[in-house]
LOVODO-529398 format. One line per 3 residues: number of its first residue (from 1); their letters; for each residue x negated, y, z of N, C-alpha, C, O. Coordinates in pm, whole numbers, plus 50000, padded with zeros to 5 digits. Each point is the difference from the previous one (the first is absolute). Layout:
LOVODO-529398
NUM	A	X Y Z X Y Z X Y Z X Y Z ~ ... $
END
This chain:
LOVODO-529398
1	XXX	48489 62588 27556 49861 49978 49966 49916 50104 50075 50033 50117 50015 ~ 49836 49817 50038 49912 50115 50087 49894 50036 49907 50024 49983 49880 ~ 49838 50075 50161 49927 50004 49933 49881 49880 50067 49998 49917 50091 $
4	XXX	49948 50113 49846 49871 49892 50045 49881 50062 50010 49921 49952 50082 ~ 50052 50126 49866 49877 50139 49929 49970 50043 50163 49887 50010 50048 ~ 50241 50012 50024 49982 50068 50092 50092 50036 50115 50112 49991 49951 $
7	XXX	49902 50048 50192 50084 49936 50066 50141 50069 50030 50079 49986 50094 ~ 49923 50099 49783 50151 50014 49989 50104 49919 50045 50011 49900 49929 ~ 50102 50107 50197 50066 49867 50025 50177 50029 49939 50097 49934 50036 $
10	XXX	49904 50203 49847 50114 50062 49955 50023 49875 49874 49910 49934 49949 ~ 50233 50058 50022 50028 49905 49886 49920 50118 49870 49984 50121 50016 ~ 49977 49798 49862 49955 50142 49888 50101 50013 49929 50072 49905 49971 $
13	XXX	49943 50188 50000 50083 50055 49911 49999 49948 49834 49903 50005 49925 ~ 50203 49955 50051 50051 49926 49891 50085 50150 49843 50086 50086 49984 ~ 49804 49841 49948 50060 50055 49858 49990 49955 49881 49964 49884 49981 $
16	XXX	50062 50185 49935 49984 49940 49851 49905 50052 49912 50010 50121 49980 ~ 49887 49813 49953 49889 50087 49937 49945 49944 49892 49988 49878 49987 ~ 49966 50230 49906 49986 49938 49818 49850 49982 50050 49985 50072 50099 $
19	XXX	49885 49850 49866 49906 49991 50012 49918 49913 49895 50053 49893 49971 ~ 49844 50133 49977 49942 49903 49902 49944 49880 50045 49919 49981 50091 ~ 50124 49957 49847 49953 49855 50081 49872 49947 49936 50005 49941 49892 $
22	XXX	49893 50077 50165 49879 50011 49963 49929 49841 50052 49901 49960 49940 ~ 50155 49962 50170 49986 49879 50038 50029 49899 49939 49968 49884 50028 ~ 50109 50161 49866 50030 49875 49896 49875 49984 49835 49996 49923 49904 $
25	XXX	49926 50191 50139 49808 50050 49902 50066 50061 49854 49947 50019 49890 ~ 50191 50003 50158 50036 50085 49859 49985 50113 50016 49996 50040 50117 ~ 49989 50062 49768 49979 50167 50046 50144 50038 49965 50037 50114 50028 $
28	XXX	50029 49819 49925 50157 50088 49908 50131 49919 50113 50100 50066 49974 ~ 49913 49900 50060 50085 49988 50092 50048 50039 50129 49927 50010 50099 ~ 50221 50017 49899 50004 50116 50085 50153 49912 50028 50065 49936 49917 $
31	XXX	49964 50085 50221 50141 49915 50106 50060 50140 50054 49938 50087 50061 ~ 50148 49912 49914 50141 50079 50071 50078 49937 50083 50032 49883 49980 ~ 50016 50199 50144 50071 49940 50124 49900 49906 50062 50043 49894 50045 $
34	XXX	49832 50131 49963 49936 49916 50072 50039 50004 50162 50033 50116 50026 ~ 49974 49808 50081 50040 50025 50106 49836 50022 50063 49896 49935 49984 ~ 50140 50200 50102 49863 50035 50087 50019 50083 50108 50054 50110 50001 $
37	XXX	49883 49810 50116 49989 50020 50145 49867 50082 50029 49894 49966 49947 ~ 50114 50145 50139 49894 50118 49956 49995 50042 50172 50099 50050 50054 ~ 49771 49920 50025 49984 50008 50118 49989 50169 49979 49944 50053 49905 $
40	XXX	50132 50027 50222 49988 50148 50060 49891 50028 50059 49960 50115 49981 ~ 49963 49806 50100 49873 49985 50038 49902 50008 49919 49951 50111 49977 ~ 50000 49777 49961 49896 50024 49932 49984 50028 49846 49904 50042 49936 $
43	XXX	50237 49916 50019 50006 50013 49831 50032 49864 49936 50046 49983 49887 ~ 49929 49941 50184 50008 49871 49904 50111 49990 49943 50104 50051 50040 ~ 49880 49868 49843 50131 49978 49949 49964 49838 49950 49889 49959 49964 $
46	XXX	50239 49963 50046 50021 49832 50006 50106 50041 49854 50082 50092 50000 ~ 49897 49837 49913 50084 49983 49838 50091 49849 50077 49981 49936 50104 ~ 50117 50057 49784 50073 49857 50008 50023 50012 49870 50062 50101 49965 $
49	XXX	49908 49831 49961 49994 49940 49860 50117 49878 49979 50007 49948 49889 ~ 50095 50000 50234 50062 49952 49983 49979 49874 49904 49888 49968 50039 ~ 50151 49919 49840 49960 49896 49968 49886 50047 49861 50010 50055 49890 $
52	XXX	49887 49886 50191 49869 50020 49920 49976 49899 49845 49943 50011 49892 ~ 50150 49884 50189 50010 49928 49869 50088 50062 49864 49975 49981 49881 ~ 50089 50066 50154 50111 50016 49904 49901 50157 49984 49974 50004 49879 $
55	XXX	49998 50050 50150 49924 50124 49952 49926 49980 49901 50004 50067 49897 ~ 49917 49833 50125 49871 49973 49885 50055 49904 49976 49972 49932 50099 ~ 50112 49984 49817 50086 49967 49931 50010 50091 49902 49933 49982 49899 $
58	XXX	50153 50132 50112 49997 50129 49930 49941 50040 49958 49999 49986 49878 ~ 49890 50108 50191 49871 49987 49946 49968 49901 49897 49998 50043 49885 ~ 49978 49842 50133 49947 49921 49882 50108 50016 49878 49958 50059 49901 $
61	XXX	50147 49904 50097 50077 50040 49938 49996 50110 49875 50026 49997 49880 ~ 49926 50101 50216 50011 50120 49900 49863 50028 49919 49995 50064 49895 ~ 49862 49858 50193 49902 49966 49930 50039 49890 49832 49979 50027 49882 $
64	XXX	50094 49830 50194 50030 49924 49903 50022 50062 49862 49941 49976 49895 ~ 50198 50145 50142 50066 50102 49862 49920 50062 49937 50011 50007 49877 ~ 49870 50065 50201 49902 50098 49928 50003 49974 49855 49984 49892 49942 $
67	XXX	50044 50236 50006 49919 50019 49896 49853 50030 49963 49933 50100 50024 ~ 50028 49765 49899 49825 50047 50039 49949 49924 50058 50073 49926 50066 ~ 49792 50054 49940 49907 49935 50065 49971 50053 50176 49996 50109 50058 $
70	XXX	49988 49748 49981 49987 50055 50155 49870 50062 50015 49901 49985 49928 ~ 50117 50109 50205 49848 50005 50026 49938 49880 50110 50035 49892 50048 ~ 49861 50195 49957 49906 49919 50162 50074 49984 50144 49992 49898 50068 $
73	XXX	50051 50171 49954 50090 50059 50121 50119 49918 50000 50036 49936 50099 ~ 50035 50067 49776 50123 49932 49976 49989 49815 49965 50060 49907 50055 ~ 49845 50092 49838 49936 49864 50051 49990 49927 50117 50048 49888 50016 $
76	XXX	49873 50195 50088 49965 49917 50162 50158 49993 50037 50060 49896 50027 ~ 50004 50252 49968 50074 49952 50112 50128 49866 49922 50094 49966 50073 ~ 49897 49981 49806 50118 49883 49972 49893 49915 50019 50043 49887 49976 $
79	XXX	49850 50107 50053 49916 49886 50033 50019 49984 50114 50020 49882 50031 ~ 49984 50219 50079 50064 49973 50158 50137 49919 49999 50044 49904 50064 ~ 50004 50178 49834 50173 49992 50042 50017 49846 49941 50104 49937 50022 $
82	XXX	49805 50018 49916 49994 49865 49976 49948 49886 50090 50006 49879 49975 ~ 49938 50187 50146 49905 49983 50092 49909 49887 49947 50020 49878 50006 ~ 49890 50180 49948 49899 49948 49955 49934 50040 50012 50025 50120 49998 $
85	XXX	49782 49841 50034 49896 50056 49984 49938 50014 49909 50041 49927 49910 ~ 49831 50162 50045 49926 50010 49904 49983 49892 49926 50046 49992 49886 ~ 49892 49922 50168 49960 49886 49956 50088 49895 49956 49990 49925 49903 $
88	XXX	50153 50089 50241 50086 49886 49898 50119 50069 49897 50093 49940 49945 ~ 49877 50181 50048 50098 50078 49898 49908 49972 49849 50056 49979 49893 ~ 49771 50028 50126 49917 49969 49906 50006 49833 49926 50000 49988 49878 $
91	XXX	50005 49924 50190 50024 49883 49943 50148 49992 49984 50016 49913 49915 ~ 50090 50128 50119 50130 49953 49933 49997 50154 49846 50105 50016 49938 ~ 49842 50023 50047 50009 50099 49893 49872 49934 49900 49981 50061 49894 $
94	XXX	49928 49815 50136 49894 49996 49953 49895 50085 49952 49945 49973 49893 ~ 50026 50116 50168 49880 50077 50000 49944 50025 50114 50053 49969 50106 ~ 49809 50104 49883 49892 49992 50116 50059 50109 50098 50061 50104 49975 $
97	XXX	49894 49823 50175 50063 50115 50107 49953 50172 49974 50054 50108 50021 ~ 49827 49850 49929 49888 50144 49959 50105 50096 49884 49991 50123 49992 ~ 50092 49808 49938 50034 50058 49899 50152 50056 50043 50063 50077 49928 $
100	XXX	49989 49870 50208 50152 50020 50064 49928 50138 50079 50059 50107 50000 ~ 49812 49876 50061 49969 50142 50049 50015 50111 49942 50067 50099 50028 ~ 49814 49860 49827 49987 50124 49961 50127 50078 49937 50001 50123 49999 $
103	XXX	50116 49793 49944 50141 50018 49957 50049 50079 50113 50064 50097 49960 ~ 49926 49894 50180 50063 50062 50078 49894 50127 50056 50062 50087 50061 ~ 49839 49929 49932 49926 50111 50038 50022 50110 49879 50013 50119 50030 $
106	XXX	49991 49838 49835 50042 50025 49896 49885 50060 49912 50006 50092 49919 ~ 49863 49815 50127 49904 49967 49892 50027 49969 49908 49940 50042 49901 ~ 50136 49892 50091 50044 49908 49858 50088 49978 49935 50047 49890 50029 $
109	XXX	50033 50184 49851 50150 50025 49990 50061 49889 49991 49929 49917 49943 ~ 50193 50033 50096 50092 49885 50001 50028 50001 49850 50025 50106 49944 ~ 49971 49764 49981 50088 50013 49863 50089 49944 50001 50024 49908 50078 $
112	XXX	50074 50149 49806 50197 49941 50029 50019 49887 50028 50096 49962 50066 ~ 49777 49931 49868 50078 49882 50007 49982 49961 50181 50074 49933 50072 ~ 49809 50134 49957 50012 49975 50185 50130 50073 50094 50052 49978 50109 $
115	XXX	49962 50101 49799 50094 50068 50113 50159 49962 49949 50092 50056 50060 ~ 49943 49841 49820 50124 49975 49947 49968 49837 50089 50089 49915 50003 ~ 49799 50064 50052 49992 49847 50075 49997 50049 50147 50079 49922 50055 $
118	XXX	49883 50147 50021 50060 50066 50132 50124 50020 49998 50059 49916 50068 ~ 50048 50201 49857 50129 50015 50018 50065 49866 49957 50114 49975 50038 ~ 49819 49938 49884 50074 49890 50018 50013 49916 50112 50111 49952 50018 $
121	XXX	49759 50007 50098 49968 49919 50085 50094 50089 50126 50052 49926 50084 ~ 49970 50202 49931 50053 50063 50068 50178 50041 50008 50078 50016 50094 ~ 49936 49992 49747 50150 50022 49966 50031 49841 50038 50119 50012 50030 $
124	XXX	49853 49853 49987 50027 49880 50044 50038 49987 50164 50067 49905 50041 ~ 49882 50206 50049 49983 49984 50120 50127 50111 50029 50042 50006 50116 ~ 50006 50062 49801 50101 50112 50030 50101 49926 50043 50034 49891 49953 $
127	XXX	50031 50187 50165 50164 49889 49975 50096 50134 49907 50004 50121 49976 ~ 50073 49726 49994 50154 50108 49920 49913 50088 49913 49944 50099 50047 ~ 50046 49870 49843 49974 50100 49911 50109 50022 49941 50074 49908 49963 $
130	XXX	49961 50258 50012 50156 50048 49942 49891 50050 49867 50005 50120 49972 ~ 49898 49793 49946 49953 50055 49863 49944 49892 49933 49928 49921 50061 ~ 50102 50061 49794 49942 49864 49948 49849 50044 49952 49989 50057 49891 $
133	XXX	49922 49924 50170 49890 49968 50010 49905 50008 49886 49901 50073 49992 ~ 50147 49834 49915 50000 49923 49904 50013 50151 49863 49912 50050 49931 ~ 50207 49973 50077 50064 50144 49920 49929 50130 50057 50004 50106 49938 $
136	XXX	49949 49883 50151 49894 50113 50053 49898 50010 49956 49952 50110 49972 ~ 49983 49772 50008 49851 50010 49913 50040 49981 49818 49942 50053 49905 ~ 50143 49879 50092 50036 49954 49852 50062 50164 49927 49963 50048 49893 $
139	XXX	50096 49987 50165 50026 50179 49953 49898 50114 50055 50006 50120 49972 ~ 49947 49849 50068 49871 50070 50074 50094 50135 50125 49981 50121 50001 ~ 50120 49796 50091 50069 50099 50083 49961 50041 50145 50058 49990 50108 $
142	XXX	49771 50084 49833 49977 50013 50131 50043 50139 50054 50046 50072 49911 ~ 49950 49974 50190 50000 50125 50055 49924 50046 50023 49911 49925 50041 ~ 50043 50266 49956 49960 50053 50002 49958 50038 50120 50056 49905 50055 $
145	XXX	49891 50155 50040 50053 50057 50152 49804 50009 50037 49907 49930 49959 ~ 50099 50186 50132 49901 50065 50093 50060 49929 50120 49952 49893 50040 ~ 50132 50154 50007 49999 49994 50171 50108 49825 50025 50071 49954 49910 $
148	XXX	49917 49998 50191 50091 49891 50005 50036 50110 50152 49928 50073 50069 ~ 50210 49892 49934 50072 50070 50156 50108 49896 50020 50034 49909 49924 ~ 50013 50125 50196 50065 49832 50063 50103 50062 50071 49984 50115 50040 $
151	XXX	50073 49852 49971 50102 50091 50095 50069 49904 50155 50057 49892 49987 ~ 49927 50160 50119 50053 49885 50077 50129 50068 50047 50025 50116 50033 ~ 50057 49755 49959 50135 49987 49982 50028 49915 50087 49906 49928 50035 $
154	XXX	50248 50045 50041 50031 49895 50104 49985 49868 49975 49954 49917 50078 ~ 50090 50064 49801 49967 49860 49914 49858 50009 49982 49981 50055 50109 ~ 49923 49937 49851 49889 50036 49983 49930 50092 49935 50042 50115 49993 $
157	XXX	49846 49849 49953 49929 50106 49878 50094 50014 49873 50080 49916 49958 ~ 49894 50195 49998 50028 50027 49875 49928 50038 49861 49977 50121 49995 ~ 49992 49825 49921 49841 50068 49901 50055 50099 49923 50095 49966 49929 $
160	XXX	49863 50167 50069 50002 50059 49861 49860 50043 49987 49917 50030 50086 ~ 50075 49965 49765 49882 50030 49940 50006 50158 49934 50100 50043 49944 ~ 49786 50025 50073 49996 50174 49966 49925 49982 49912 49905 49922 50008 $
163	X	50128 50156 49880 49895 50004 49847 49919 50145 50059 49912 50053 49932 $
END
Protein backbone atom coordinates (compact mmCIF):
# COMPACT_ATOMS: atom_id res chain seq x y z
CA UNK A 1 0.00 0.00 0.00
CA UNK A 2 1.34 3.66 -0.95
CA UNK A 3 0.19 6.75 0.31
CA UNK A 4 -1.97 9.00 -1.57
CA UNK A 5 -1.63 12.23 0.83
CA UNK A 6 1.60 12.44 -0.79
CA UNK A 7 4.33 11.23 -3.05
CA UNK A 8 5.91 8.85 -0.95
CA UNK A 9 6.64 5.86 -3.52
CA UNK A 10 7.90 3.51 -0.11
CA UNK A 11 5.32 0.54 0.69
CA UNK A 12 3.77 2.06 4.49
CA UNK A 13 4.44 0.42 7.13
CA UNK A 14 1.98 -2.05 8.53
CA UNK A 15 0.77 -2.54 12.22
CA UNK A 16 -1.65 -3.22 14.71
CA UNK A 17 -3.55 -0.45 16.59
CA UNK A 18 -6.48 -0.05 19.49
CA UNK A 19 -8.36 3.14 18.30
CA UNK A 20 -11.89 4.49 19.07
CA UNK A 21 -14.01 4.10 16.46
CA UNK A 22 -15.69 7.23 16.35
CA UNK A 23 -17.09 6.66 12.53
CA UNK A 24 -19.55 4.37 13.59
CA UNK A 25 -21.25 8.18 15.88
CA UNK A 26 -20.69 6.10 18.99
CA UNK A 27 -18.50 7.72 21.77
CA UNK A 28 -17.86 4.21 23.80
CA UNK A 29 -16.49 2.05 21.35
CA UNK A 30 -13.21 1.11 21.03
CA UNK A 31 -11.47 -1.96 18.25
CA UNK A 32 -8.31 -3.76 19.09
CA UNK A 33 -5.87 -5.21 16.44
CA UNK A 34 -7.10 -2.77 14.14
CA UNK A 35 -4.81 -3.13 11.03
CA UNK A 36 -2.94 0.34 10.18
CA UNK A 37 -0.69 1.53 7.43
CA UNK A 38 1.14 4.79 8.64
CA UNK A 39 3.02 6.86 5.80
CA UNK A 40 7.03 7.92 7.06
CA UNK A 41 6.57 10.91 5.00
CA UNK A 42 3.82 12.65 5.92
CA UNK A 43 2.01 10.84 8.86
CA UNK A 44 -0.90 9.46 7.41
CA UNK A 45 -2.29 6.62 8.63
CA UNK A 46 -4.98 4.19 6.42
CA UNK A 47 -7.16 1.83 9.31
CA UNK A 48 -8.53 -1.63 7.85
CA UNK A 49 -11.51 -2.43 9.75
CA UNK A 50 -11.57 -5.63 7.95
CA UNK A 51 -15.60 -6.93 7.69
CA UNK A 52 -17.61 -3.88 8.50
CA UNK A 53 -20.56 -5.84 8.40
CA UNK A 54 -19.97 -8.22 10.93
CA UNK A 55 -18.52 -5.29 13.14
CA UNK A 56 -21.73 -3.45 13.46
CA UNK A 57 -23.54 -6.52 13.67
CA UNK A 58 -21.83 -6.56 17.07
CA UNK A 59 -22.18 -3.42 17.78
CA UNK A 60 -25.88 -3.68 17.41
CA UNK A 61 -25.88 -6.62 19.21
CA UNK A 62 -24.50 -5.38 22.24
CA UNK A 63 -26.80 -2.23 21.88
CA UNK A 64 -29.79 -4.92 21.38
CA UNK A 65 -28.45 -6.50 25.22
CA UNK A 66 -28.21 -3.08 26.86
CA UNK A 67 -29.38 -2.71 29.91
CA UNK A 68 -31.52 0.36 29.82
CA UNK A 69 -32.84 2.65 27.57
CA UNK A 70 -31.01 3.67 24.44
CA UNK A 71 -29.72 6.93 23.89
CA UNK A 72 -29.74 9.43 20.81
CA UNK A 73 -26.46 8.32 19.48
CA UNK A 74 -27.32 4.70 19.97
CA UNK A 75 -30.75 5.09 18.50
CA UNK A 76 -29.33 6.63 14.98
CA UNK A 77 -26.76 4.40 14.70
CA UNK A 78 -29.47 0.84 14.74
CA UNK A 79 -31.46 3.09 12.57
CA UNK A 80 -28.40 3.08 10.06
CA UNK A 81 -27.57 -0.38 10.79
CA UNK A 82 -31.10 -0.94 9.74
CA UNK A 83 -30.40 1.22 6.82
CA UNK A 84 -33.04 3.28 7.01
CA UNK A 85 -33.74 6.89 6.85
CA UNK A 86 -35.28 9.35 9.13
CA UNK A 87 -38.27 9.36 7.57
CA UNK A 88 -38.62 5.74 6.57
CA UNK A 89 -37.39 4.52 10.06
CA UNK A 90 -40.35 7.23 11.17
CA UNK A 91 -43.25 5.61 9.34
CA UNK A 92 -42.31 1.90 9.96
CA UNK A 93 -42.11 2.84 13.89
CA UNK A 94 -45.33 5.06 13.30
CA UNK A 95 -44.37 8.25 14.56
CA UNK A 96 -43.45 11.72 13.18
CA UNK A 97 -39.92 12.06 11.46
CA UNK A 98 -39.68 15.35 13.86
CA UNK A 99 -40.07 13.08 16.79
CA UNK A 100 -37.16 10.23 15.36
CA UNK A 101 -34.96 13.55 15.36
CA UNK A 102 -35.48 14.87 18.36
CA UNK A 103 -35.06 11.06 20.01
CA UNK A 104 -31.73 11.07 18.38
CA UNK A 105 -30.38 14.63 19.07
CA UNK A 106 -31.70 13.71 22.49
CA UNK A 107 -34.29 16.45 22.94
CA UNK A 108 -36.60 14.08 23.75
CA UNK A 109 -36.15 11.06 26.01
CA UNK A 110 -36.94 7.64 24.26
CA UNK A 111 -39.60 5.64 26.42
CA UNK A 112 -39.19 1.74 27.04
CA UNK A 113 -41.87 0.88 25.12
CA UNK A 114 -39.85 2.67 21.99
CA UNK A 115 -36.75 1.34 22.69
CA UNK A 116 -38.19 -2.52 23.64
CA UNK A 117 -39.76 -1.84 19.70
CA UNK A 118 -36.21 -0.85 18.14
CA UNK A 119 -34.23 -3.81 19.86
CA UNK A 120 -36.95 -5.71 18.63
CA UNK A 121 -37.00 -4.49 14.78
CA UNK A 122 -33.15 -4.83 15.09
CA UNK A 123 -32.59 -8.09 17.25
CA UNK A 124 -34.80 -9.54 13.90
CA UNK A 125 -32.02 -8.40 11.51
CA UNK A 126 -29.15 -10.07 13.77
CA UNK A 127 -27.92 -13.28 12.32
CA UNK A 128 -27.39 -16.37 14.73
CA UNK A 129 -28.46 -15.17 17.82
CA UNK A 130 -26.63 -17.44 20.66
CA UNK A 131 -29.55 -15.58 23.27
CA UNK A 132 -33.32 -16.07 23.59
CA UNK A 133 -34.45 -12.79 23.07
CA UNK A 134 -37.62 -13.36 24.34
CA UNK A 135 -35.98 -14.50 28.13
CA UNK A 136 -33.90 -11.34 27.86
CA UNK A 137 -36.63 -8.95 28.14
CA UNK A 138 -39.06 -11.42 30.01
CA UNK A 139 -36.25 -11.67 33.00
CA UNK A 140 -35.10 -8.31 32.42
CA UNK A 141 -31.27 -9.80 31.28
CA UNK A 142 -29.84 -6.87 30.22
CA UNK A 143 -26.23 -5.89 30.58
CA UNK A 144 -24.61 -3.41 32.10
CA UNK A 145 -21.40 -1.93 30.20
CA UNK A 146 -19.71 1.73 29.45
CA UNK A 147 -17.35 0.84 26.78
CA UNK A 148 -18.23 -1.76 23.83
CA UNK A 149 -14.44 -3.09 22.56
CA UNK A 150 -14.09 -5.59 19.68
CA UNK A 151 -11.24 -7.36 19.29
CA UNK A 152 -9.91 -8.31 15.77
CA UNK A 153 -9.09 -11.74 15.44
CA UNK A 154 -8.23 -14.00 12.19
CA UNK A 155 -11.73 -15.28 12.15
CA UNK A 156 -13.15 -12.02 12.66
CA UNK A 157 -14.38 -9.53 15.32
CA UNK A 158 -14.79 -10.41 18.65
CA UNK A 159 -17.33 -8.31 21.24
CA UNK A 160 -16.55 -7.86 24.77
CA UNK A 161 -18.37 -5.52 26.68
CA UNK A 162 -16.45 -3.32 29.75
CA UNK A 163 -18.69 -2.30 32.75
Amino acid sequence: MKCVMCDNKKELKKSQATIKYKECGLDNVTLHGVECHRCDQCGEEYYGFGDQEQLHSLIAKALVLKKGILNGKELRFLRTFLGLSGAMFATRVAVAKETISRFETGSRPISKTFDVLVKSLVANKLPDRDYDFHDHWLKQQGKNFKLIELNAEKDGWHLKLAA
